[in-house]
N, CA and C atoms of all chains as a GROMACS GRO file, in nm:
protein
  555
    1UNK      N    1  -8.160   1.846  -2.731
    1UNK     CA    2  -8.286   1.781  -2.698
    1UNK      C    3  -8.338   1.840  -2.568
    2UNK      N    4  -8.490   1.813  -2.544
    2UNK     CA    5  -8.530   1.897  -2.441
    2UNK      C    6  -8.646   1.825  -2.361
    3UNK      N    7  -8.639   1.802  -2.286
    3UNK     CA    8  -8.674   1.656  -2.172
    3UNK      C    9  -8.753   1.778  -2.033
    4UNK      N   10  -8.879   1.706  -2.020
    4UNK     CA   11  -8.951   1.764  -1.926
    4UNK      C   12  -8.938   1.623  -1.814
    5UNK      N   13  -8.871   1.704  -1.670
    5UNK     CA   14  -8.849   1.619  -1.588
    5UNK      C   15  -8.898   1.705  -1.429
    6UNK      N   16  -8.892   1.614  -1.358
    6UNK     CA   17  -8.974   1.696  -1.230
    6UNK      C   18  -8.874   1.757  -1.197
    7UNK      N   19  -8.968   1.881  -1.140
    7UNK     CA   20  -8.862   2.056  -1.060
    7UNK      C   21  -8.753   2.007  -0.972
    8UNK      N   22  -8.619   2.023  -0.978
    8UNK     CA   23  -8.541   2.025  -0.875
    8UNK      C   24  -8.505   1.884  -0.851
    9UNK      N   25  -8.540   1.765  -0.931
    9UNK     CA   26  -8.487   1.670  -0.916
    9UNK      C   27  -8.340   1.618  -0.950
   10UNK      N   28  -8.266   1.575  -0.807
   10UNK     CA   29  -8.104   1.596  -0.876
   10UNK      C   30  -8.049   1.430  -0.866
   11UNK      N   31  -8.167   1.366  -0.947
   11UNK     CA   32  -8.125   1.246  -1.010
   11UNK      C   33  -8.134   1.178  -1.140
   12UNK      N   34  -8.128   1.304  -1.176
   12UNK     CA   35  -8.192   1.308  -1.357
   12UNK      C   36  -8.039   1.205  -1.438
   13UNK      N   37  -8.037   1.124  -1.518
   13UNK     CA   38  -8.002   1.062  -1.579
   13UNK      C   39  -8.020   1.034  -1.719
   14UNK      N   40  -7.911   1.109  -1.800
   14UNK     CA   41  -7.994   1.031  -1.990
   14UNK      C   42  -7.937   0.903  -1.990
   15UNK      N   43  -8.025   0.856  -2.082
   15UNK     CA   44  -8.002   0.709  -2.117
   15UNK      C   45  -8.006   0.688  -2.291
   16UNK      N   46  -7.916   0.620  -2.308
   16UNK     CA   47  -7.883   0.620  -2.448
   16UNK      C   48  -7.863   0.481  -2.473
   17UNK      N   49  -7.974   0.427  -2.583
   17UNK     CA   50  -7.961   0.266  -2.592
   17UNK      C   51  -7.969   0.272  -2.726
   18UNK      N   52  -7.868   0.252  -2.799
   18UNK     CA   53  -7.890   0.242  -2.961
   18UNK      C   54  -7.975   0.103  -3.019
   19UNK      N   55  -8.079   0.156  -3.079
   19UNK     CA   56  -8.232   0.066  -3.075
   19UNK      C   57  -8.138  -0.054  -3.197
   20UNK      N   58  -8.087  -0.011  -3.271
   20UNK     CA   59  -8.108  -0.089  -3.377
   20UNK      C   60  -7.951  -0.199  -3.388
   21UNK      N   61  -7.883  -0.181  -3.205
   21UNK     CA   62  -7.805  -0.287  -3.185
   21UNK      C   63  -7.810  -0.336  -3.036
   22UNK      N   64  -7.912  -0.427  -3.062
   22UNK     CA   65  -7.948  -0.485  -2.942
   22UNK      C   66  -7.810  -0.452  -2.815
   23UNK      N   67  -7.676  -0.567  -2.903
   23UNK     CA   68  -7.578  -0.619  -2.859
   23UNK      C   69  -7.477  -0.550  -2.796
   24UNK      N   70  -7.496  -0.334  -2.828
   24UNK     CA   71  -7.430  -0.252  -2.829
   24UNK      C   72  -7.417  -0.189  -2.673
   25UNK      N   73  -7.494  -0.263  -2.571
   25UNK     CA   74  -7.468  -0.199  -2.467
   25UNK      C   75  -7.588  -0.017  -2.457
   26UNK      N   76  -7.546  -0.012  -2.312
   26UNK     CA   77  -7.626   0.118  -2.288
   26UNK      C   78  -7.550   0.234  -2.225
   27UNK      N   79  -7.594   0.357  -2.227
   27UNK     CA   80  -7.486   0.470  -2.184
   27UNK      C   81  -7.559   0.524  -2.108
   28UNK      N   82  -7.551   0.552  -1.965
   28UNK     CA   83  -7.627   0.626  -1.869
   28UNK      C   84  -7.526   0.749  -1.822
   29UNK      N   85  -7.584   0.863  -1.848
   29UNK     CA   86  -7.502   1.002  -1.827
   29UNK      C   87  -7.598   1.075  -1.696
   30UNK      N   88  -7.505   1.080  -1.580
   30UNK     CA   89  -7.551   1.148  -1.502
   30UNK      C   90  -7.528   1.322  -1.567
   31UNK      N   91  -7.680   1.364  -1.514
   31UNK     CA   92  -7.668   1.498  -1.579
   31UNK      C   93  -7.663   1.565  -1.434
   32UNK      N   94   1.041   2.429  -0.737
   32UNK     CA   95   1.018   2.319  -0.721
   32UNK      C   96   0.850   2.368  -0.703
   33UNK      N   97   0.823   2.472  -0.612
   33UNK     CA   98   0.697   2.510  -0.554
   33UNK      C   99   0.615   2.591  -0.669
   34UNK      N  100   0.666   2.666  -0.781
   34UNK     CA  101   0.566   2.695  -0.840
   34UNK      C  102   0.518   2.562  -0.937
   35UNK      N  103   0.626   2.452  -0.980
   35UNK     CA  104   0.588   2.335  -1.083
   35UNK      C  105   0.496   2.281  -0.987
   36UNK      N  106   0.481   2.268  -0.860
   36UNK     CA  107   0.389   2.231  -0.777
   36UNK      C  108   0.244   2.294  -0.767
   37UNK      N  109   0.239   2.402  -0.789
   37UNK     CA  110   0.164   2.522  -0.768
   37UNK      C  111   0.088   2.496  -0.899
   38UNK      N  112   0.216   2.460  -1.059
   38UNK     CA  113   0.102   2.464  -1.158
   38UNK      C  114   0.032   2.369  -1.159
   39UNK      N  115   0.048   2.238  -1.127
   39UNK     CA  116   0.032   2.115  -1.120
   39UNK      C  117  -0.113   2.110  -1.033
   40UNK      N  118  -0.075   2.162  -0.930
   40UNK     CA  119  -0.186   2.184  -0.859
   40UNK      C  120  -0.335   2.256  -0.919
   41UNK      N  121  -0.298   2.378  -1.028
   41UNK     CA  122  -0.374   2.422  -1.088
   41UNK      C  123  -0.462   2.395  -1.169
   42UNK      N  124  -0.362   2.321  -1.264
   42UNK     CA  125  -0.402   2.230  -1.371
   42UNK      C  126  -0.507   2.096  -1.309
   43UNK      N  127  -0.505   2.060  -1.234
   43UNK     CA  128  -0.568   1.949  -1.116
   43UNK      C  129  -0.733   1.970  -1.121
   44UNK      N  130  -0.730   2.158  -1.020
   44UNK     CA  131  -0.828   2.206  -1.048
   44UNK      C  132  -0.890   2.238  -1.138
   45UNK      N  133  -0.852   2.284  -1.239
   45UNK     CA  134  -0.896   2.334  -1.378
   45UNK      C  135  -0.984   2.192  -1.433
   46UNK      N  136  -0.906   2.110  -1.423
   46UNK     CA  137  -0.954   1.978  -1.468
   46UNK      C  138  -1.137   1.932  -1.394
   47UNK      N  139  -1.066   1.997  -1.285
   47UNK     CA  140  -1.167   1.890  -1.187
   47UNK      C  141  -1.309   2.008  -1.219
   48UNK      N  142  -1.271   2.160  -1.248
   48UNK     CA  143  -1.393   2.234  -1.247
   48UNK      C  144  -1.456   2.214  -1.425
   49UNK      N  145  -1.361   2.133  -1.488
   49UNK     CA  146  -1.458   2.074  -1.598
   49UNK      C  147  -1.559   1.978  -1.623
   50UNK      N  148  -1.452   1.866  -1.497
   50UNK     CA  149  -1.556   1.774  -1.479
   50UNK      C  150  -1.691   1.849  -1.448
   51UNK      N  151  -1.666   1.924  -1.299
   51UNK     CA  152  -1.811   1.976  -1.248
   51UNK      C  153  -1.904   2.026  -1.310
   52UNK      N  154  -1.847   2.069  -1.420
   52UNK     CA  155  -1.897   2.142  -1.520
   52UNK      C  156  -1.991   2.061  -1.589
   53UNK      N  157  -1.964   1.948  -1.651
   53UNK     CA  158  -1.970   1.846  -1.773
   53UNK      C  159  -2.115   1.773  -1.702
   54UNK      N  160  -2.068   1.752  -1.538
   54UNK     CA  161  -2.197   1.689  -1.487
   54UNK      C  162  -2.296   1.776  -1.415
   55UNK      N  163  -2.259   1.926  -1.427
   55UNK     CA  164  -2.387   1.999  -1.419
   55UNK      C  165  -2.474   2.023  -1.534
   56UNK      N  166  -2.405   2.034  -1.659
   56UNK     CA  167  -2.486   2.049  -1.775
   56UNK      C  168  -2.530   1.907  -1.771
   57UNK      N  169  -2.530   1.775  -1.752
   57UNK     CA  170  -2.625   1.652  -1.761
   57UNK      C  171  -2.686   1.663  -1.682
   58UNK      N  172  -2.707   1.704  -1.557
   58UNK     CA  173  -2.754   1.686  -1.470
   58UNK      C  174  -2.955   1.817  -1.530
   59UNK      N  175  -2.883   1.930  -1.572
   59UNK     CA  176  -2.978   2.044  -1.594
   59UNK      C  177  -3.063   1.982  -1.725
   60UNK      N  178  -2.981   1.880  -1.764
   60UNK     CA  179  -3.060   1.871  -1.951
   60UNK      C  180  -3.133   1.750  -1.871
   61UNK      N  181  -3.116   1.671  -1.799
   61UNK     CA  182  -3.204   1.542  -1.749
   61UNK      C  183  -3.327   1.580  -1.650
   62UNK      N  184  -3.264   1.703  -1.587
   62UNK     CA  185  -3.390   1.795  -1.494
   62UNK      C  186  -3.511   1.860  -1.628
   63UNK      N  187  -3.443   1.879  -1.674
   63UNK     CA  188  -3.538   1.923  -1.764
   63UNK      C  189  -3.669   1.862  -1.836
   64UNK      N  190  -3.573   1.744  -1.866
   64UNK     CA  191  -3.639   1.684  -1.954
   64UNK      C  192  -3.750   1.620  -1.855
   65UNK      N  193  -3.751   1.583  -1.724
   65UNK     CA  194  -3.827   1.545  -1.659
   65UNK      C  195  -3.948   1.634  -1.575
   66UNK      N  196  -3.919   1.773  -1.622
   66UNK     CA  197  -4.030   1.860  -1.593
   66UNK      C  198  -4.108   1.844  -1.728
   67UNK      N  199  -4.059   1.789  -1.816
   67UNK     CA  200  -4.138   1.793  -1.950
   67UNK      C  201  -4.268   1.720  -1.988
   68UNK      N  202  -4.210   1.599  -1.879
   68UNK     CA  203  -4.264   1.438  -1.877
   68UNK      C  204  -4.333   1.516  -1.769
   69UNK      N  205  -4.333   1.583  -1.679
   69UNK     CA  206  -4.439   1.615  -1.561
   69UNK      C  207  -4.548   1.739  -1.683
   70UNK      N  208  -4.525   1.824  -1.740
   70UNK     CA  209  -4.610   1.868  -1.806
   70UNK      C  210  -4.681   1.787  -1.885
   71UNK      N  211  -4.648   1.698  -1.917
   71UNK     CA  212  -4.721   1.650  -2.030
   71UNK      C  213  -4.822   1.538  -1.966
   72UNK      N  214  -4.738   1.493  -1.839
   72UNK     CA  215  -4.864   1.438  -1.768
   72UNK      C  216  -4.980   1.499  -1.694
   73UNK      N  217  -4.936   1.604  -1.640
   73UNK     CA  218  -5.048   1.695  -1.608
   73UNK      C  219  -5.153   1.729  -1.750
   74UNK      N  220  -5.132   1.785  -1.843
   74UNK     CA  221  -5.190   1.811  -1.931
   74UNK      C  222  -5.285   1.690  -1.984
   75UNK      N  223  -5.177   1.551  -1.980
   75UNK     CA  224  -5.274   1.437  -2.047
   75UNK      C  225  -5.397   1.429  -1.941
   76UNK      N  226  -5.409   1.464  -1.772
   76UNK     CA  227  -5.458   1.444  -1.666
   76UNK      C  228  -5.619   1.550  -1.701
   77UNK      N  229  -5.583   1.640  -1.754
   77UNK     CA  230  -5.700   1.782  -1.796
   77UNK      C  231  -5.772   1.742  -1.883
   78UNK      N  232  -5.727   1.622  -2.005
   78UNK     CA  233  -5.782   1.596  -2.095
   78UNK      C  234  -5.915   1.444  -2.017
   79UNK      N  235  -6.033   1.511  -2.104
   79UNK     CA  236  -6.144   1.374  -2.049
   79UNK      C  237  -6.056   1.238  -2.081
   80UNK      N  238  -6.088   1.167  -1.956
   80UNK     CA  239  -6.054   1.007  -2.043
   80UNK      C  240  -6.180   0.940  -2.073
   81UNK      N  241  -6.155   0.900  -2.222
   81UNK     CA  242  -6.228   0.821  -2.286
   81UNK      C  243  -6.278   0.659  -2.187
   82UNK      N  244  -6.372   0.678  -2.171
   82UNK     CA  245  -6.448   0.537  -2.105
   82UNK      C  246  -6.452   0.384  -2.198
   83UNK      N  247  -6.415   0.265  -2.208
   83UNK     CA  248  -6.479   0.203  -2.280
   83UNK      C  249  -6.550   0.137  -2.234
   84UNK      N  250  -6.586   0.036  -2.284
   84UNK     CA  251  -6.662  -0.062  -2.213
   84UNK      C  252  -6.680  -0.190  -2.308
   85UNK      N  253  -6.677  -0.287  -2.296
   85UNK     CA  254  -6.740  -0.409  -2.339
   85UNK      C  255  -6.867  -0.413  -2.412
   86UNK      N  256  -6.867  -0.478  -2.507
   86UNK     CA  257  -7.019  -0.499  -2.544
   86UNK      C  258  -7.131  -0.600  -2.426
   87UNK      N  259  -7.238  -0.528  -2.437
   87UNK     CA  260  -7.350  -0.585  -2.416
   87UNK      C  261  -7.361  -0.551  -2.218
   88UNK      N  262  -7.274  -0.443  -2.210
   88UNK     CA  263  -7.300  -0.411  -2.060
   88UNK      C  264  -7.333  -0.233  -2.043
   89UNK      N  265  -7.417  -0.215  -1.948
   89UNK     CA  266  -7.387  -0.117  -1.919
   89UNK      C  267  -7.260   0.009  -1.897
   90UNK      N  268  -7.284   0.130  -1.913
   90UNK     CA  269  -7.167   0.201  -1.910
   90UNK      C  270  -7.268   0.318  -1.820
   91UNK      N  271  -7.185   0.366  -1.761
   91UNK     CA  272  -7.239   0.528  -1.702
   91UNK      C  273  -7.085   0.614  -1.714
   92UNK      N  274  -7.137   0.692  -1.739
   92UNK     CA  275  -7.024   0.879  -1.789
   92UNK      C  276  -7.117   1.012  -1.684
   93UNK      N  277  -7.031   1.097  -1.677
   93UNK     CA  278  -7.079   1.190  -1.635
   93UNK      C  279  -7.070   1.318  -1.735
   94UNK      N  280  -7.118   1.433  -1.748
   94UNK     CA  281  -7.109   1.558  -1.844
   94UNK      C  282  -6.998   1.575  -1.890
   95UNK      N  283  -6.971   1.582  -2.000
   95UNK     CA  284  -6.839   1.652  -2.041
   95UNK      C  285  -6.726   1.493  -2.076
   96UNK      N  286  -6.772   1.368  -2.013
   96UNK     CA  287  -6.687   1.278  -2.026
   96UNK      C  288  -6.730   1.186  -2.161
   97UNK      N  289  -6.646   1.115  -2.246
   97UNK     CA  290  -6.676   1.072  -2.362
   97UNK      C  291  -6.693   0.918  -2.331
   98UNK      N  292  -6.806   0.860  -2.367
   98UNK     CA  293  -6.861   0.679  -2.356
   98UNK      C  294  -6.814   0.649  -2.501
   99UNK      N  295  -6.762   0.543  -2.497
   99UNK     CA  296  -6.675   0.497  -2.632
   99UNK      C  297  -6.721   0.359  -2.623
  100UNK      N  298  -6.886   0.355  -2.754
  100UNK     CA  299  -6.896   0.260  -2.752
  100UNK      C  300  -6.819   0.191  -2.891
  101UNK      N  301  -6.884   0.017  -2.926
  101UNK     CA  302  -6.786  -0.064  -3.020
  101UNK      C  303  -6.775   0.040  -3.159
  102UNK      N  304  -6.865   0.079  -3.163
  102UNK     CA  305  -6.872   0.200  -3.334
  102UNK      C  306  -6.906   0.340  -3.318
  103UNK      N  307  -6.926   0.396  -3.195
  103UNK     CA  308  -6.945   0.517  -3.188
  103UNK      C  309  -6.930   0.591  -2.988
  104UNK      N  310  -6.894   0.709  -3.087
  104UNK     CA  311  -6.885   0.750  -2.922
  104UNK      C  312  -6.993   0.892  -2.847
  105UNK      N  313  -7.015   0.910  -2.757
  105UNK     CA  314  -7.090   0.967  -2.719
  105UNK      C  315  -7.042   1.074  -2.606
  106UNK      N  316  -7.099   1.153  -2.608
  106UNK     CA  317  -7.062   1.273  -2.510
  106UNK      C  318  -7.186   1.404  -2.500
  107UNK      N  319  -7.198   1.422  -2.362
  107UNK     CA  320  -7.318   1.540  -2.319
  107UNK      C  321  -7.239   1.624  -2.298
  108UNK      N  322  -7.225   1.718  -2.374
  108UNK     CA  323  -7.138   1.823  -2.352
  108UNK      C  324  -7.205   1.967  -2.261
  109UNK      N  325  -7.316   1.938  -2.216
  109UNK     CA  326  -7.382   2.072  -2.173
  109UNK      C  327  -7.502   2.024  -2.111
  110UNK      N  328  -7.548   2.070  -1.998
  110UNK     CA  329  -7.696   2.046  -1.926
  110UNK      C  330  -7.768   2.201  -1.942
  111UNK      N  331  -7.831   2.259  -1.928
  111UNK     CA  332  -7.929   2.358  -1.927
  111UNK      C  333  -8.054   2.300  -1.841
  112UNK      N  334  -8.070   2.282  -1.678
  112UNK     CA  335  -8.185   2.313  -1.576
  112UNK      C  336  -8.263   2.410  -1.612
  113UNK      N  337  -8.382   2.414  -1.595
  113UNK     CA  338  -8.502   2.495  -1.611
  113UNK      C  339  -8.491   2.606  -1.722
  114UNK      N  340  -8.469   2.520  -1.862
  114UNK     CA  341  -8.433   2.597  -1.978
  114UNK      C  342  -8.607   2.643  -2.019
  115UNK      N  343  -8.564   2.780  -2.019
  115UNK     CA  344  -8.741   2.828  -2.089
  115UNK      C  345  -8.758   2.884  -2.209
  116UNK      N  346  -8.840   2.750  -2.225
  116UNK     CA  347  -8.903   2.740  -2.334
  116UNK      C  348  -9.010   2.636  -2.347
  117UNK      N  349  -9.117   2.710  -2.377
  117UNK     CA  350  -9.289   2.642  -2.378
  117UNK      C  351  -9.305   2.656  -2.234
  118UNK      N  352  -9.425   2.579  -2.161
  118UNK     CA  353  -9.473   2.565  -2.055
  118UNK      C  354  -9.444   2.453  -1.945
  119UNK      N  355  -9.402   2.383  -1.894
  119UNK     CA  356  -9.374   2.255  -1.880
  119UNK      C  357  -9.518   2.261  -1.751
  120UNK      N  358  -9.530   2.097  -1.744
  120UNK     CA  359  -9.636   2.080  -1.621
  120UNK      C  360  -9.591   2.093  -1.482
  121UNK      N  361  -9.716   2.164  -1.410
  121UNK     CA  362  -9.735   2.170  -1.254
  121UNK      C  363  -9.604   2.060  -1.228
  122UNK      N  364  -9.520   2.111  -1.134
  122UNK     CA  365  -9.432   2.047  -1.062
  122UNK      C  366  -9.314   1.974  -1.172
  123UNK      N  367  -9.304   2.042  -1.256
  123UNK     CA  368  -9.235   1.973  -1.355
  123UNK      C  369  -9.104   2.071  -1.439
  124UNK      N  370  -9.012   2.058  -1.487
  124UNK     CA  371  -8.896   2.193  -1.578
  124UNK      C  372  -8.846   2.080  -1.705
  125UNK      N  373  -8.803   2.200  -1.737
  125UNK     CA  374  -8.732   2.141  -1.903
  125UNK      C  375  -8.613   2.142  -1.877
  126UNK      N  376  -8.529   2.063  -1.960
  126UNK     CA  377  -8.408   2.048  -1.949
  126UNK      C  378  -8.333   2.025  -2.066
  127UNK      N  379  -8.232   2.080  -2.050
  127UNK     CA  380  -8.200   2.088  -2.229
  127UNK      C  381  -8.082   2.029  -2.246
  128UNK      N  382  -8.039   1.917  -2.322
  128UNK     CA  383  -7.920   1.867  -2.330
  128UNK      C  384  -7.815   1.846  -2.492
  129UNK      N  385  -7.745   1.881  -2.499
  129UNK     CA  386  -7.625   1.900  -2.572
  129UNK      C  387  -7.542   1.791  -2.576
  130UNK      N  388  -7.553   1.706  -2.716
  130UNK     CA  389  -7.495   1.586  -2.699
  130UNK      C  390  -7.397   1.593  -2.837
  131UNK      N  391  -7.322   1.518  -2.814
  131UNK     CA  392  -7.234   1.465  -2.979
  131UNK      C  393  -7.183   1.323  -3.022
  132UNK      N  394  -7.300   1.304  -3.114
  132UNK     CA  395  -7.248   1.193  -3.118
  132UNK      C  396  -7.186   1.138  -3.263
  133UNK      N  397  -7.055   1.049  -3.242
  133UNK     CA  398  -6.995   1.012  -3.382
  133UNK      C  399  -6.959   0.908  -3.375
  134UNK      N  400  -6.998   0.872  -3.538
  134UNK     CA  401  -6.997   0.712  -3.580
  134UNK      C  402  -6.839   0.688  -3.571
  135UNK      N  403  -6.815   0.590  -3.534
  135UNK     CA  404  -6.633   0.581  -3.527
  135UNK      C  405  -6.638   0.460  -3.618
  136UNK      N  406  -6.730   0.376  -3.669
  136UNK     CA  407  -6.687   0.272  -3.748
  136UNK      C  408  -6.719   0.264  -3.924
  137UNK      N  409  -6.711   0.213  -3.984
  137UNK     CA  410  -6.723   0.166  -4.127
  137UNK      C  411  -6.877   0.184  -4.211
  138UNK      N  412  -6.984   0.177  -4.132
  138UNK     CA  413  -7.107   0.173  -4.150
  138UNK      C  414  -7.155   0.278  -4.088
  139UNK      N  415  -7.308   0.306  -4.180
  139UNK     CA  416  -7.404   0.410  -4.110
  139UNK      C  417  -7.487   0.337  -4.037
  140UNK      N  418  -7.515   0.439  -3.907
  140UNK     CA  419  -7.608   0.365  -3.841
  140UNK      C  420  -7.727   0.433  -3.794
  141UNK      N  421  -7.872   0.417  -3.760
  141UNK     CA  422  -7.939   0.559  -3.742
  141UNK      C  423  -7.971   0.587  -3.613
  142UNK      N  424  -8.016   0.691  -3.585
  142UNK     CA  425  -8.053   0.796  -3.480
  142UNK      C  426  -8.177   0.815  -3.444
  143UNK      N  427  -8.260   0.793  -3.356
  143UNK     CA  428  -8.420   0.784  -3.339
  143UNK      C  429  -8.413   0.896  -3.240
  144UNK      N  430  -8.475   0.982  -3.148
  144UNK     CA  431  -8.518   1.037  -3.072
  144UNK      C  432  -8.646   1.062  -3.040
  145UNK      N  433  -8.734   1.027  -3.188
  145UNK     CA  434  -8.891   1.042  -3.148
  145UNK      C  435  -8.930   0.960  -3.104
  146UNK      N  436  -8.935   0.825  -3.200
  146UNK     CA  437  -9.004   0.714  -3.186
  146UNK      C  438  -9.043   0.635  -3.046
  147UNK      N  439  -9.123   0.671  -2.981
  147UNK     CA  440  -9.113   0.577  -2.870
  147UNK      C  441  -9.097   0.447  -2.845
  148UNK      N  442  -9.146   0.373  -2.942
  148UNK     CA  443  -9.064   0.224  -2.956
  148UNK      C  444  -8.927   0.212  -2.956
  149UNK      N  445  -8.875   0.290  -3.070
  149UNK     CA  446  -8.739   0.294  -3.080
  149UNK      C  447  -8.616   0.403  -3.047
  150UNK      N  448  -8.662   0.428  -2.942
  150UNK     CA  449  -8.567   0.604  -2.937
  150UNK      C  450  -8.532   0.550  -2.875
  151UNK      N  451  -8.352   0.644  -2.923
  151UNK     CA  452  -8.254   0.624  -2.853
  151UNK      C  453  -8.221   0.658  -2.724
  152UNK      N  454  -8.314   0.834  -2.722
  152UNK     CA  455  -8.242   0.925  -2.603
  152UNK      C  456  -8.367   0.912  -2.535
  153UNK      N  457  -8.333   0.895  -2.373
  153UNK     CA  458  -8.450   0.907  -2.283
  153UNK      C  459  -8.374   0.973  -2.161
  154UNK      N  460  -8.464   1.013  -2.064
  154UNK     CA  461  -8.413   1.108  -1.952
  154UNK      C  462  -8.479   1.033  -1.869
  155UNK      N  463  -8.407   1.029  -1.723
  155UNK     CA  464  -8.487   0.910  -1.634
  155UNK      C  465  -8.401   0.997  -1.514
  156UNK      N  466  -8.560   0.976  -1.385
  156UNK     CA  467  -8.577   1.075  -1.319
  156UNK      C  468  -8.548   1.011  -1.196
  157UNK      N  469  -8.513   1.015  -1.047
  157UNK     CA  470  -8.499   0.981  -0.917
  157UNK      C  471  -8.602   0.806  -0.921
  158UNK      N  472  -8.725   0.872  -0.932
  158UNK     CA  473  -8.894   0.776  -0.989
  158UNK      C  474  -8.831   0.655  -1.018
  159UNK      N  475  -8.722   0.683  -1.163
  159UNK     CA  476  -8.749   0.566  -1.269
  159UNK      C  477  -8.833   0.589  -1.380
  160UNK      N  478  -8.930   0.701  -1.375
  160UNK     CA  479  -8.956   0.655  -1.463
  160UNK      C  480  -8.918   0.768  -1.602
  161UNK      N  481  -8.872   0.728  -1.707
  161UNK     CA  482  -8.858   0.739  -1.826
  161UNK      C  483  -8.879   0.817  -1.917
  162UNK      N  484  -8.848   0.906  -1.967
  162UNK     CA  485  -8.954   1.034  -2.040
  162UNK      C  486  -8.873   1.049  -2.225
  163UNK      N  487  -8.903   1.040  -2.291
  163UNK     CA  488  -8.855   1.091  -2.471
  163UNK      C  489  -8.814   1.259  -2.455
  164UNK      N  490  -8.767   1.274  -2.543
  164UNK     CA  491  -8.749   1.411  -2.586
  164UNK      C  492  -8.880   1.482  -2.625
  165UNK      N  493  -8.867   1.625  -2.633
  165UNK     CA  494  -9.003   1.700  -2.647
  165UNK      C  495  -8.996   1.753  -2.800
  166UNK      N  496  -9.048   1.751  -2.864
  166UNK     CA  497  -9.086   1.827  -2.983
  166UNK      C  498  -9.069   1.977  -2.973
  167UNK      N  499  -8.988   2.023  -2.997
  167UNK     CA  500  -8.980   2.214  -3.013
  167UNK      C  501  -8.924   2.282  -3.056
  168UNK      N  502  -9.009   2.325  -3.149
  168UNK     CA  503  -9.016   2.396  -3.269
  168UNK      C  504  -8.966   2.520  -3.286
  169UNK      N  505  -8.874   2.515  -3.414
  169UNK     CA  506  -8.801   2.631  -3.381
  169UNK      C  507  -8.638   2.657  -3.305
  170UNK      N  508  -8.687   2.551  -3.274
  170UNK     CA  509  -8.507   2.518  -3.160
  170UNK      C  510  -8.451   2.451  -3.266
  171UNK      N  511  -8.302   2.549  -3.197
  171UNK     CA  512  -8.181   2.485  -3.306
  171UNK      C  513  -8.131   2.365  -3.242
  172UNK      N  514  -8.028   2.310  -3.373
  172UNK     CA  515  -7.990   2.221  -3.344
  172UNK      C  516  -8.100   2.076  -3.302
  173UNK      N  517  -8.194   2.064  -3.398
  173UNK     CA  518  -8.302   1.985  -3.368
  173UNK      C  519  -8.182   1.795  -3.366
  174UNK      N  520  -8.291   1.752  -3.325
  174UNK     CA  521  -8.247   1.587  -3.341
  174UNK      C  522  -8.388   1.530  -3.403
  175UNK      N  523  -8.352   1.469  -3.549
  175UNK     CA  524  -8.480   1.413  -3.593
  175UNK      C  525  -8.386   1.246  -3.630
  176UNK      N  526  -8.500   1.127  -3.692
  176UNK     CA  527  -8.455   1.050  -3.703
  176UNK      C  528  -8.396   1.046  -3.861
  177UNK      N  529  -8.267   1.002  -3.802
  177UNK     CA  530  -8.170   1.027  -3.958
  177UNK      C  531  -8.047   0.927  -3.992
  178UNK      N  532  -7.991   0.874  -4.086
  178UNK     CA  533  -7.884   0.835  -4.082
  178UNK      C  534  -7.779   0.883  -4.060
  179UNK      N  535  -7.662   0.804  -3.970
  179UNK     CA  536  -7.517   0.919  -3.930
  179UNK      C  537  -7.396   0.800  -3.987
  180UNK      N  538  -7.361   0.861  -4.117
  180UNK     CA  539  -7.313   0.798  -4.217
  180UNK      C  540  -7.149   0.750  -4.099
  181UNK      N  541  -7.025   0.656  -4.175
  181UNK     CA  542  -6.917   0.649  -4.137
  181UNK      C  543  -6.839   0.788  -4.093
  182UNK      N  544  -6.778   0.829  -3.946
  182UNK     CA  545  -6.701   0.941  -3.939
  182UNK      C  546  -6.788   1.017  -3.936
  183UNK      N  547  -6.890   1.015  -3.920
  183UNK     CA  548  -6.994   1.171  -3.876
  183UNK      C  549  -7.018   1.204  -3.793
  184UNK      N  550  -7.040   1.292  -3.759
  184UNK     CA  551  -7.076   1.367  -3.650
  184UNK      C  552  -7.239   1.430  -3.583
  185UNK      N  553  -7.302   1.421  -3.480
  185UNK     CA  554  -7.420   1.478  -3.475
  185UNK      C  555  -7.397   1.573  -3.396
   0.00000   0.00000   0.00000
């Protein structure tokens, strides 16, 4: 996947929330 | 009188350099075995540890480390900074990320990345604020919205 984020920013974070289980919690990946 | 003494004496030693014997070979097979238990802990130490977490809380992982949620697990195996390809905006880069993700439980479950209502994957910046994946065409390894049956892999 390919994510436009501002130049040189070194607090970039994905976030992964599986939509279709509320209950499932969230995954934040420092990149 | 002095040599029955002499053998006696011999025999003594002989004895005693078996013992030494008997408890250097335990001693080398128990050394051993405990450099084994040190390899194998080092090695388990190289391997990512799996994260879990509880339902219904946050988790954070870093690259390369595996989030093990209740039915599936997740892992960014790769970042790519100022990956070129297309144009990105004034003050702005692309970034390309490499993920895998697998269903670990009984059921399929699906995968969104477009949908802005419902997407899964978002990138979030120093700001806060929030951005979807980009559409681009031609790139392998696309992510569209799909089912990821029991035991699959993305």
């Amino acid at each position: 996947m390919v994510f436009e984020v501002p130049q040189g920013d070194g607090g970039i974070r994905m976030v992964y929330e599986p939509y279709e289980r509320e209950r499932l919690g969230t995954v934040t990946v420092t990149l | 009188m002095s040599w029955r003494a002499l053998l006696i004496g011999c025999g003594g030693l002989a004895a005693l350099g078996v013992v030494l014997f008997i408890v250097l070979v335990i001693g080398i097979a128990m050394g051993g075995g405990g450099d084994t238990d040190r390899t194998e802990r080092l090695e388990a130490e190289k391997k990512p540890t799996p994260k879990k977490k509880a339902a219904s809380q946050n988790f954070e992982a870093a690259v390369g480390e595996y989030a093990e949620l209740e039915d599936r697990t997740l892992v960014v195996n790769d970042v790519q900074r100022n990956f070129a390809v297309g144009q990105p905006n004034l003050r702005n880069e692309l970034v390309r990320v490499f993920i895998t993700l697998t269903n670990t439980s009984n059921q399929p479950f699906d995968y969104n990345p477009n949908n802005f209502k419902v997407h899964n994957f978002k990138v979030q910046g120093s700001s806060g604020v929030q951005r979807t994946p980009l559409s681009v065409p031609d790139l392998p390894y696309p992510v569209r919205h799909e089912s990821l049956a029991p035991g699959g892999t993305l």
